[in-house]
C-alpha positions as a Markdown table, in Angstrom:
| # | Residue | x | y | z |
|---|---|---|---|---|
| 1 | Unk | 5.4 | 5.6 | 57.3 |
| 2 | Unk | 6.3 | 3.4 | 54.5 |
| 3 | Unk | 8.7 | 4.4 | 52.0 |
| 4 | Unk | 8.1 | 5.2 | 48.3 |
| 5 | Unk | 9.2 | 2.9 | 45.6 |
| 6 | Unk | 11.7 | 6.2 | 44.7 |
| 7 | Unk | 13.3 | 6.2 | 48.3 |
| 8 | Unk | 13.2 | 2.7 | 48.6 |
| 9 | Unk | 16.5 | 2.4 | 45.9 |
| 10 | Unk | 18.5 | 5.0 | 46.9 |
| 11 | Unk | 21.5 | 4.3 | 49.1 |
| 12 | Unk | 23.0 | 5.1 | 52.3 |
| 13 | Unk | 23.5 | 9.0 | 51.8 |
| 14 | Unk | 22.6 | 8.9 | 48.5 |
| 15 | Unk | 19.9 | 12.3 | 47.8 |
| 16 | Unk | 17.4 | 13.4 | 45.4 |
| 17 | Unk | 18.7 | 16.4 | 43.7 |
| 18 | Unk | 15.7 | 16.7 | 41.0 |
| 19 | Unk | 12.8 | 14.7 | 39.7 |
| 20 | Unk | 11.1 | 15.6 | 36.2 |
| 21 | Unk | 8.3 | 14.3 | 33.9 |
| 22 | Unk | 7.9 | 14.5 | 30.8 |
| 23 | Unk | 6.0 | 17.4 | 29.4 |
| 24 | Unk | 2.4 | 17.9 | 30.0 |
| 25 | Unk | 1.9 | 18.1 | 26.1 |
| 26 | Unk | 2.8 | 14.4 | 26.0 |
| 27 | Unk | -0.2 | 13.5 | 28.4 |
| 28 | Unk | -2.3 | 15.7 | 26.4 |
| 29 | Unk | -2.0 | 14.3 | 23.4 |
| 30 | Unk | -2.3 | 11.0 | 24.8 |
| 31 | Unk | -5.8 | 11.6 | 26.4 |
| 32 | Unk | -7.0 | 14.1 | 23.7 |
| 33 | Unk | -9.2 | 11.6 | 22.1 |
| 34 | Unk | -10.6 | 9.9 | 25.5 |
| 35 | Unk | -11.6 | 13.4 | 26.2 |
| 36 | Unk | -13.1 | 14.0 | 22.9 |
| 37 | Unk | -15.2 | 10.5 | 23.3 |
| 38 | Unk | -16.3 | 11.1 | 27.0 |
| 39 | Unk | -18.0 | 14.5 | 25.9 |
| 40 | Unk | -19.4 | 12.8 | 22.2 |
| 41 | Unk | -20.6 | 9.7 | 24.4 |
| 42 | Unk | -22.4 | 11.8 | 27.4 |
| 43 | Unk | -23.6 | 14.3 | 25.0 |
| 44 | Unk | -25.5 | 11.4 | 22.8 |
| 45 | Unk | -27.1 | 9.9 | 25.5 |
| 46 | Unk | -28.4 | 13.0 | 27.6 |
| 47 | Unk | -29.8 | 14.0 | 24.0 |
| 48 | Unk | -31.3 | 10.5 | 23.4 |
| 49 | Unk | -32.8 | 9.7 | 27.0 |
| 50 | Unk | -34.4 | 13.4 | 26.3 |
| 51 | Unk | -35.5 | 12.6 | 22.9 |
| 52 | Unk | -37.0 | 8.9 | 23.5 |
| 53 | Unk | -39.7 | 7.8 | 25.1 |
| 54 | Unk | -39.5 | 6.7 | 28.7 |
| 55 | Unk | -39.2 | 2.4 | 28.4 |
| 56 | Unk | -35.8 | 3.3 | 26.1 |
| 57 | Unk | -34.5 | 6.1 | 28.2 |
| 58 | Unk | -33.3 | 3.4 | 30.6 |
| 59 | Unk | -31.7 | 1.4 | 28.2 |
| 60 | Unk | -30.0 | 4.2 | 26.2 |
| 61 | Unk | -29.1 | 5.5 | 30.1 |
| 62 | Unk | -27.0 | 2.2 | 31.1 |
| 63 | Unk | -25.7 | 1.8 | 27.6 |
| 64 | Unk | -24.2 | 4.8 | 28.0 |
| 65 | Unk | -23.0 | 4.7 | 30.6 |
| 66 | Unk | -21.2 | 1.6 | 29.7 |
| 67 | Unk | -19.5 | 3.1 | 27.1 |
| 68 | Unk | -18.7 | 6.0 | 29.0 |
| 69 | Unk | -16.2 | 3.7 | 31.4 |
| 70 | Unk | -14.4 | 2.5 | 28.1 |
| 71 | Unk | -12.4 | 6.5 | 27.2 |
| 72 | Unk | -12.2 | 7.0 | 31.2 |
| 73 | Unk | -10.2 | 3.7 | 32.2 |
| 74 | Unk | -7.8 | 4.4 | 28.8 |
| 75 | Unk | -7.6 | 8.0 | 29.8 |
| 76 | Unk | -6.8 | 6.8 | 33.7 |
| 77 | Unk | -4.3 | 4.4 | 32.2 |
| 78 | Unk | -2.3 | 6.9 | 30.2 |
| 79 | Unk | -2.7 | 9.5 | 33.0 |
| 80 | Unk | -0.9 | 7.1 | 35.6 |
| 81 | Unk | 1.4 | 5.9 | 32.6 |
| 82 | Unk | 2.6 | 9.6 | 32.1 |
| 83 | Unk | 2.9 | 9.9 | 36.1 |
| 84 | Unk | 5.1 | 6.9 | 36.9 |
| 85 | Unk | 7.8 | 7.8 | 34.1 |
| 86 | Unk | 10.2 | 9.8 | 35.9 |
| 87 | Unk | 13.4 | 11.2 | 35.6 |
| 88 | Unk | 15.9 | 11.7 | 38.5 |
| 89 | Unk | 19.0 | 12.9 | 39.2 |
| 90 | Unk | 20.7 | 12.0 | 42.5 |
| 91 | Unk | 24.0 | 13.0 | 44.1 |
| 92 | Unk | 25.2 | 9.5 | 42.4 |
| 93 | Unk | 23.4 | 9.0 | 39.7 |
| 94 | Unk | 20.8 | 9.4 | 37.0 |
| 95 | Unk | 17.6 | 7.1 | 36.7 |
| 96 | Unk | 14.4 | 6.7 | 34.3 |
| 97 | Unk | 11.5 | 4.9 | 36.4 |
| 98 | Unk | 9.2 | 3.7 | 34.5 |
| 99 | Unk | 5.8 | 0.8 | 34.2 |
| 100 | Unk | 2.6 | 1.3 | 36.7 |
| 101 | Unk | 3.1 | -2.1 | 38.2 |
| 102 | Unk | 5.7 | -3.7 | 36.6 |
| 103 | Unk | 8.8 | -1.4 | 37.3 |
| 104 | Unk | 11.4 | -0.3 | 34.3 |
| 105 | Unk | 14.9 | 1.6 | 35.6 |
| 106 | Unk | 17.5 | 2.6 | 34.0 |
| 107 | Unk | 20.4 | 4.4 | 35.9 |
| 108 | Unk | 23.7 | 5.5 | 35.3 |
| 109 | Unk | 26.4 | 6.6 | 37.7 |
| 110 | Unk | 27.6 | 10.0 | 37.6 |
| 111 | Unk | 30.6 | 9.2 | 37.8 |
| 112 | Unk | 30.6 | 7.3 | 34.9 |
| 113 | Unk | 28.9 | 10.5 | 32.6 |
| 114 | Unk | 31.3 | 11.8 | 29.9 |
| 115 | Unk | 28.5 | 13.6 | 27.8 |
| 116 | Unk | 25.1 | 15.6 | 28.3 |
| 117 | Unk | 23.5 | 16.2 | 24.7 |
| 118 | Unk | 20.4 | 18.8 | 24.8 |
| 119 | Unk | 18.5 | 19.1 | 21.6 |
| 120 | Unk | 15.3 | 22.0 | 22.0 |
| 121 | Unk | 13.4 | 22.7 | 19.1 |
| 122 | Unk | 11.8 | 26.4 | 18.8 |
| 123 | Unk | 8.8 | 25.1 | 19.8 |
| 124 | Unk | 10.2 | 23.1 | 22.5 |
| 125 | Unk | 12.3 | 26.6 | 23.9 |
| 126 | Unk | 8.6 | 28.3 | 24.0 |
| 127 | Unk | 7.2 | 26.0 | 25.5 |
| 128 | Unk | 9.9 | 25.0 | 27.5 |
| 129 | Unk | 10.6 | 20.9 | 26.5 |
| 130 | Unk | 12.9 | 19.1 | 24.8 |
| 131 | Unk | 15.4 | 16.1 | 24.7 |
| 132 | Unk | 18.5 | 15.3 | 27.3 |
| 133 | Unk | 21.2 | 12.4 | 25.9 |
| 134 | Unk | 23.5 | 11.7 | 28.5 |
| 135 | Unk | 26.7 | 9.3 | 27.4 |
| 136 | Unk | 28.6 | 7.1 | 29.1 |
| 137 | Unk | 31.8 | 5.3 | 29.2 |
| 138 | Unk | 29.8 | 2.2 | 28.7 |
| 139 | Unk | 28.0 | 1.8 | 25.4 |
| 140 | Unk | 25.1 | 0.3 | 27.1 |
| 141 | Unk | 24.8 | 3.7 | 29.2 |
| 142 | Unk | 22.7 | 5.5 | 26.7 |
| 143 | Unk | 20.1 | 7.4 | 28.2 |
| 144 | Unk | 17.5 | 9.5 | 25.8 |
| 145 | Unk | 15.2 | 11.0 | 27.8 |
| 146 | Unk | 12.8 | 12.6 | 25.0 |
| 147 | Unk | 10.5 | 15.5 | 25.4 |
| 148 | Unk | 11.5 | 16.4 | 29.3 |
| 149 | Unk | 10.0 | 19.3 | 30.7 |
| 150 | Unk | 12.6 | 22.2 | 31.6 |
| 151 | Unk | 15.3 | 20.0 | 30.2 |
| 152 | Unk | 18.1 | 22.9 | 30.3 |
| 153 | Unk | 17.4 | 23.2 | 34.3 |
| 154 | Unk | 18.0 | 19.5 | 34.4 |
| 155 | Unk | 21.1 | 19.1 | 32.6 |
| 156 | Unk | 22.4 | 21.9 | 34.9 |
| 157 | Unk | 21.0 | 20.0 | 37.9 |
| 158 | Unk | 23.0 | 16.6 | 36.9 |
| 159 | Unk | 26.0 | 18.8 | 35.5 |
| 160 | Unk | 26.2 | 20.4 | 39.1 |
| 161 | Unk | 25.8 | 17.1 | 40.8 |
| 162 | Unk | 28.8 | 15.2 | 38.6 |
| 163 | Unk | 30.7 | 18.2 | 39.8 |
| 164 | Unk | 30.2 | 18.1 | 43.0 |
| 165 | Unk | 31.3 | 13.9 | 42.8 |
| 166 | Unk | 34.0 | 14.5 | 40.9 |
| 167 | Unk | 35.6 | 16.8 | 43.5 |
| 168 | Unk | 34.4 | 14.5 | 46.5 |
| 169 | Unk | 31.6 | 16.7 | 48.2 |
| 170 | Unk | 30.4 | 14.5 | 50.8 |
| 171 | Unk | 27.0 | 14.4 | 51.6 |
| 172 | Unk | 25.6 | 16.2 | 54.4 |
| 173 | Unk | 24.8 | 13.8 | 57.4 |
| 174 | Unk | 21.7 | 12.8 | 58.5 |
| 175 | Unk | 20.2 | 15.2 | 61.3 |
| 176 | Unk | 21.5 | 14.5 | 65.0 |
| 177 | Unk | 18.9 | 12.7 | 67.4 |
| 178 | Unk | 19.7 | 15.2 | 69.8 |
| 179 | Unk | 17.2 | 14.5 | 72.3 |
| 180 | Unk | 18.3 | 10.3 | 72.2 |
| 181 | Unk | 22.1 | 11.7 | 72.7 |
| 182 | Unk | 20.9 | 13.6 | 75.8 |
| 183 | Unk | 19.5 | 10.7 | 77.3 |
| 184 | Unk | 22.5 | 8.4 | 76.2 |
| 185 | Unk | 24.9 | 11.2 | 78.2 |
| 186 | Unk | 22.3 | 10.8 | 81.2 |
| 187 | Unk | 22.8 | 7.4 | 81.2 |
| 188 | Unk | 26.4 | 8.0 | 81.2 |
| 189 | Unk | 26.1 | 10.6 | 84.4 |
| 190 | Unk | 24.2 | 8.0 | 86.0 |
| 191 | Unk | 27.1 | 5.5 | 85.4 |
| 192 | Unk | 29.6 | 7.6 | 86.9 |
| 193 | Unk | 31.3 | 8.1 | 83.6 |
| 194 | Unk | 30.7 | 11.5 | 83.3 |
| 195 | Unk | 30.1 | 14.3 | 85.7 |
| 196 | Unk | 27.4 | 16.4 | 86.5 |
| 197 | Unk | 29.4 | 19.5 | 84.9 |
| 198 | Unk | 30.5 | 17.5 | 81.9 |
| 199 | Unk | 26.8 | 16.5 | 81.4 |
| 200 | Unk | 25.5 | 20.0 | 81.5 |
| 201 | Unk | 28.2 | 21.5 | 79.1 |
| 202 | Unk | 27.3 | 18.7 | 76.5 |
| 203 | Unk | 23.6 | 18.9 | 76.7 |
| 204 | Unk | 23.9 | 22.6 | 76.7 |
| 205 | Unk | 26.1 | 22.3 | 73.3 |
| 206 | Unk | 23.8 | 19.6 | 71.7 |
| 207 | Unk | 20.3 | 22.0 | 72.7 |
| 208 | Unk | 22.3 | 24.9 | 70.9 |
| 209 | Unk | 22.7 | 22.5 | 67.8 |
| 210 | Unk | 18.6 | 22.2 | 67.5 |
């Protein structure tokens, strides 16, 4: 299964701890005039292909139906727009993904945070958005991330995660191939370098680990 364009930076033990957007009210201002157009456009021309005679209903038909695909690719553009833009926290780091095709990130290691800035309007605590600065040592590590949805659950998120670095929690390892190990200790048996009762005692420890 090929990997997504998220998993495909991360490194060698490096996790996901939380991935937001920004708020929906972003993407619904963005589309709330394509939405207006695609009803005023399909309303027109069902009324016109009603009201005029048959030769121009055609016409009026594929005209509007022309116009119709103008608001509905804009609208998919700034749906996928506001998809791709995401904002993750890692055990290592924070990024900002963003671009459809062309790719923009922005990261900054943990390690490296001295500052998490939350500013929430009232309007943004209702409705549960708002804006997460983080600060670095670097001046160039200035992250705004504006109008983030649940942004008090994600500074907690990447305030947990810097903690947890700072104190040197490793990360968990990967999951045993326990059956591959039971045929590698078979192998072994087979070799003579292990006996039949040291075989069974590890196969029966690595079955209990499953």
């Amino acid at each position: 299964m090929p990997k997504s364009y998220i998993d495909s930076m991360l490194g060698q033990q490096e996790k996901i701890v939380t991935i937001s957007r920004q708020h929906w009210f972003i993407l619904a201002s963005a589309i709330a005039l394509e939405i207006i157009l695609i009803i005023a456009i399909f309303a027109t021309t069902i009324f016109m292909a009603i009201v005029l005679p048959p030769p121009s209903q055609i016409i009026v038909g594929l005209l509007g139906f022309v116009l119709l695909l103008i608001p509905i690719a804009t609208m998919t553009h700034d749906i996928m727009k506001w998809s791709n833009r995401q904002f993750i926290i890692t055990n290592r780091r924070v990024m900002q993904i963003s671009g459809i095709f062309n790719k923009n990130v922005s990261d900054s290691s943990l390690e490296k945070v001295n500052d998490v800035k939350l500013v929430q309007s009232a309007l943004g605590r209702i409705f549960d958005y708002g804006d997460v600065e983080i600060l670095t040592a670097s001046e160039l590590g200035v992250n705004l991330f504006t109008r983030i949805q649940n942004p008090v659950g994600f500074k907690t998120a990447m305030i947990n995660a810097k903690e947890k670095l700072d104190h040197g929690e490793v990360p968990p390892e990967t999951t045993m191939d326990i059956p591959a190990l039971i045929t590698k200790l078979a192998a072994l048996r087979d070799q003579g370098l292990l006996t039949a009762e040291e075989f069974e005692a590890k196969k029966t420890d690595l079955l209990s680990k499953m």
